[in-house]
C-alpha positions as CSV (number, residue, x, y, z in Angstrom):
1,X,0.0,0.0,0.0
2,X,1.2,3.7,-0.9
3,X,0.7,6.8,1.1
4,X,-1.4,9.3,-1.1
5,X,-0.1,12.6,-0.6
6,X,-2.0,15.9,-1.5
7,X,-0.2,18.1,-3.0
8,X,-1.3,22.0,-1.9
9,X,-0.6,23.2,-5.1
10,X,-2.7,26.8,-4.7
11,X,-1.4,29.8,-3.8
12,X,-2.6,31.1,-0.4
13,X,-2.9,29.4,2.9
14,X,-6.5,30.6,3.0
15,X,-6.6,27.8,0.0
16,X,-4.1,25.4,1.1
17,X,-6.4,25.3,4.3
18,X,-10.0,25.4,3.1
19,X,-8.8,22.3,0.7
20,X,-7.5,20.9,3.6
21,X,-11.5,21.3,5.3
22,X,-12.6,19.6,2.4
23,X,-10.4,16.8,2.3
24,X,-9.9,16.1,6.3
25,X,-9.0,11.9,5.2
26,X,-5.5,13.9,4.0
27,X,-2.8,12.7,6.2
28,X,0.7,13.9,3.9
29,X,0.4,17.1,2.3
30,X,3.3,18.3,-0.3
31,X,4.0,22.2,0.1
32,X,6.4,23.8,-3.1
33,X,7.6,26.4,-3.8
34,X,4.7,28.8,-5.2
35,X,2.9,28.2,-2.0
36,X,6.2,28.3,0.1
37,X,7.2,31.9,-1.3
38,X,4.0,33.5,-0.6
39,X,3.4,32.0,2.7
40,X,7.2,32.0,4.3
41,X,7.5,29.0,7.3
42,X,4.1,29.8,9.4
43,X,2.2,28.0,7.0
44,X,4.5,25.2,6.9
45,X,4.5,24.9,11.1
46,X,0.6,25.2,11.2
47,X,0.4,22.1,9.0
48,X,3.0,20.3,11.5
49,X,0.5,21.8,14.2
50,X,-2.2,20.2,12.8
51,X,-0.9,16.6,12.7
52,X,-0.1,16.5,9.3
53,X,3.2,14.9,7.4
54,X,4.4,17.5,5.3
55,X,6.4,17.2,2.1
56,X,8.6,20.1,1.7
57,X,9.2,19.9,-2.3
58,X,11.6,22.4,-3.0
59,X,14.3,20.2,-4.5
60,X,17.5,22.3,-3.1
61,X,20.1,22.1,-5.8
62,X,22.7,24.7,-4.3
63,X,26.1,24.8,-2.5
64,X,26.3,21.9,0.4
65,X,26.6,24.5,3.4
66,X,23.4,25.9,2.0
67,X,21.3,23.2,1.2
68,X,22.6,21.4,4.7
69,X,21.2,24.9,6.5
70,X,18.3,24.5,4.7
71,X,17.5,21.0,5.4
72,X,18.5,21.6,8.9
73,X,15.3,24.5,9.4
74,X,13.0,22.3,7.6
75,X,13.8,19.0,10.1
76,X,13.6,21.6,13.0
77,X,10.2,22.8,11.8
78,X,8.8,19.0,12.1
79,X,8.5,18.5,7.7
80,X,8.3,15.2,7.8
81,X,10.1,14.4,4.0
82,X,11.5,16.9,1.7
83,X,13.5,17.2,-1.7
84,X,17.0,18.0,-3.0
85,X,18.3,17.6,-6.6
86,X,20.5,14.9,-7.3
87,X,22.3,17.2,-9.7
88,X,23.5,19.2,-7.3
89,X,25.9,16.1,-6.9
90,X,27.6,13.6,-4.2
91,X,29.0,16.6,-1.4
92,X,25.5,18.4,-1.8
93,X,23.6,15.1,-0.9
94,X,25.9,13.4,1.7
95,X,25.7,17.2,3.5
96,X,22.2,17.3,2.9
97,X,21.6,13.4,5.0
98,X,24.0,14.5,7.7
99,X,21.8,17.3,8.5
100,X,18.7,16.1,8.7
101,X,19.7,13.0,10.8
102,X,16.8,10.3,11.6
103,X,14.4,13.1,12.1
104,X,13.6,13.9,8.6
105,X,13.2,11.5,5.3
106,X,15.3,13.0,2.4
107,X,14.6,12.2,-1.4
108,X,16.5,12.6,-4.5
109,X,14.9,14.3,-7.1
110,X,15.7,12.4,-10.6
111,X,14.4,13.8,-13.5
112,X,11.2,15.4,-13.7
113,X,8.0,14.0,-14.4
114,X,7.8,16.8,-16.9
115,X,10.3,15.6,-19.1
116,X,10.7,13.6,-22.0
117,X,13.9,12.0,-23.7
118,X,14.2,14.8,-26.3
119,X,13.8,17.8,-23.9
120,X,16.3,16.4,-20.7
121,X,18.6,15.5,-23.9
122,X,18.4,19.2,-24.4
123,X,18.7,20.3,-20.6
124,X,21.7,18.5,-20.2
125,X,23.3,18.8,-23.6
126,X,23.5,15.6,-24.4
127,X,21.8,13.7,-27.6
128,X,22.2,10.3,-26.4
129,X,20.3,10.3,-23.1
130,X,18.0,7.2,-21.6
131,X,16.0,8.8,-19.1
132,X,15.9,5.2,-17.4
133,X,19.3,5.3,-17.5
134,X,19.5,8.3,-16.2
135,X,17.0,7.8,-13.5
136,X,19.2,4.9,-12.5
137,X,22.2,6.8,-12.3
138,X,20.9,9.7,-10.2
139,X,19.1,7.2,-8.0
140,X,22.3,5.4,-6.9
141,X,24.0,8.1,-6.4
142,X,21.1,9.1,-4.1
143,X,21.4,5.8,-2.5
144,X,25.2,5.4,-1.6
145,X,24.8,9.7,-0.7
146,X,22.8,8.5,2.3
147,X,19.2,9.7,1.2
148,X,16.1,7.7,2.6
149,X,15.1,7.5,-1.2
150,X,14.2,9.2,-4.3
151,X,11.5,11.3,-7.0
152,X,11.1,9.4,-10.1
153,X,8.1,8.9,-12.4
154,X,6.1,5.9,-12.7
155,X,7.8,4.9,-15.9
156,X,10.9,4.0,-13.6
157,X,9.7,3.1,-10.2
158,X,9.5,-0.5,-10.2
159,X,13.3,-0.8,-11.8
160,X,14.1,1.4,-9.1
161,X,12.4,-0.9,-6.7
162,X,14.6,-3.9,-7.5
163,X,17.4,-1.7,-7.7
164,X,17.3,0.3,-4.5
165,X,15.4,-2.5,-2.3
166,X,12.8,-2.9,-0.1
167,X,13.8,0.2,2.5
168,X,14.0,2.6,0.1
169,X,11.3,5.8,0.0
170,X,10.0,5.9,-3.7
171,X,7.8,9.3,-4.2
172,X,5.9,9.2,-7.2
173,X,3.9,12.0,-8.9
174,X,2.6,12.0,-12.5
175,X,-0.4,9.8,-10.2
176,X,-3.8,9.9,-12.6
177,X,-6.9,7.6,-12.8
178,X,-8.3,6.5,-15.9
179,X,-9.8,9.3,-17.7
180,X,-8.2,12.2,-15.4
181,X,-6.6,14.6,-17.6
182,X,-2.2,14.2,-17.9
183,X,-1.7,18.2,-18.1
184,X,2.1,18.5,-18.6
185,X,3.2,15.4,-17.0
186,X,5.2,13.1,-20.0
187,X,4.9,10.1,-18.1
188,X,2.3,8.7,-15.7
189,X,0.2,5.8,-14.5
190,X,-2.5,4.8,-12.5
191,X,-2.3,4.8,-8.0
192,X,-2.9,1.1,-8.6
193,X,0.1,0.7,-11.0
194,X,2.5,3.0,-9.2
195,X,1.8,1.4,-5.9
196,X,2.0,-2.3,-7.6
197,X,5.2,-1.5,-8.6
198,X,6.8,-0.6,-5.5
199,X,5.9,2.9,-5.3
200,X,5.8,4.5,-0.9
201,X,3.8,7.9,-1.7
202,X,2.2,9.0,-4.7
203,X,2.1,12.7,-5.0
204,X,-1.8,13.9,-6.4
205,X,-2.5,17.0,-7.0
206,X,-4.6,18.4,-10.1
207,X,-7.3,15.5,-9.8
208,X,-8.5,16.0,-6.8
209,X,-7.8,20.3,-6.7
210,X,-9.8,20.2,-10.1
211,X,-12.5,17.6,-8.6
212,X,-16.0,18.6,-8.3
213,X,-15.8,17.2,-4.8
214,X,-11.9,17.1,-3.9
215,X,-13.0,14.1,-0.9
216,X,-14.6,11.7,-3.1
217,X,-11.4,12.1,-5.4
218,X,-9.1,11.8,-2.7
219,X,-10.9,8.9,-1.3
220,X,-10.7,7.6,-4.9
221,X,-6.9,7.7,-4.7
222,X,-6.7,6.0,-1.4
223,X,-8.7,3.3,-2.2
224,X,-7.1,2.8,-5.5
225,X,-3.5,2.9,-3.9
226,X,-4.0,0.0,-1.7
227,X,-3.5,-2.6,-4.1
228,X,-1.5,-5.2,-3.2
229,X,2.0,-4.8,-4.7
230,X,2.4,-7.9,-6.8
């Protein structure tokens, strides 16, 4: 079974809250960056105060002294996972996991849901690029970095399953149900799939936001992400 987590992808806490009201089975929430720059910390220590596991999403990718400092105010806050770049290589990551200790779960993120091969190709300057290849790559150099786990899509997550092993955090967005619409995610599957496959949270945002009645989509998720991994 995979943790659902609800992404808060709106920008004010007066949303972020009243989507909360309207969803009370919600028991992760992801907070980025749009939501984060508007509403500072407070927001992110009145989710904490409200019993909620919060995803900070903000996939540092900077110097190791200040992505360590960062991590370090995020675990003090009580977020209970958050995101660095594996790009911002081995140092970055291994000072990231030092600071945030056994109190908070860090994850690598890979390479975005939002790519395809052509465009990360193009991002990196390269013309020969896998993207499962690349996914690999990133995510054991997550792995031997110290990271609880990683971001990938659900095109990769059950090869990153058997490659990372059964402790390993997988957080997979690009979650839609049959007939939901893909937006700007490249590739994506089902809760059922991405949880068969080996998948610990899936990240949902723009189904259930969108959702005539955001509870009955939630619960939708839920129900459909506890499958039975085969």
């Amino acid at each position: 079974m995979s943790e659902v987590i609800l992404a808060l992808d709106v920008t004010t806490a007066e949303e972020a809250e009243r989507l909360l009201d309207a969803v009370p089975r919600a028991g992760w929430v992801k907070v980025g960056s749009v939501l984060l720059t508007r509403e500072g910390g407070a927001l992110t220590r009145r989710l904490v105060a409200r019993g909620l596991n919060v995803f900070l999403d903000l996939k540092w990718h900077d110097i190791p002294n200040t992505v360590a400092g960062a991590v370090a105010q995020a675990r003090d806050m009580g977020v209970a996972m958050a995101t660095v770049h594996t790009l911002g290589g081995r140092q970055m990551m291994e000072a990231a996991a030092a600071a945030a200790g056994d109190r908070l779960a860090l994850v690598g993120v890979t390479v975005l849901t939002s790519h395809d091969r052509a465009s990360y190709g193009k991002s990196v300057g390269r013309g020969d690029v896998v993207i499962e290849a690349e996914v690999e790559r990133l995510g054991r150099e997550a792995r031997d970095s110290g990271l609880a786990g990683i971001v990938c899509s659900p095109a990769e997550v059950g090869r990153m399953r058997d490659m990372l092993g059964e402790g390993a955090l997988l957080v997979v967005p690009g979650i839609r149900r049959s007939g939901d619409r893909v937006g700007d995610q490249q590739r994506v599957a089902t809760p059922a799939a991405a949880s068969a496959a080996g998948a610990t949270h899936l990240v949902v945002g723009r189904p259930v936001l969108e959702a005539a009645d955001p509870a009955s989509a939630f619960a939708a998720f839920v129900e459909e992400a506890g499958c039975t991994r085969l």
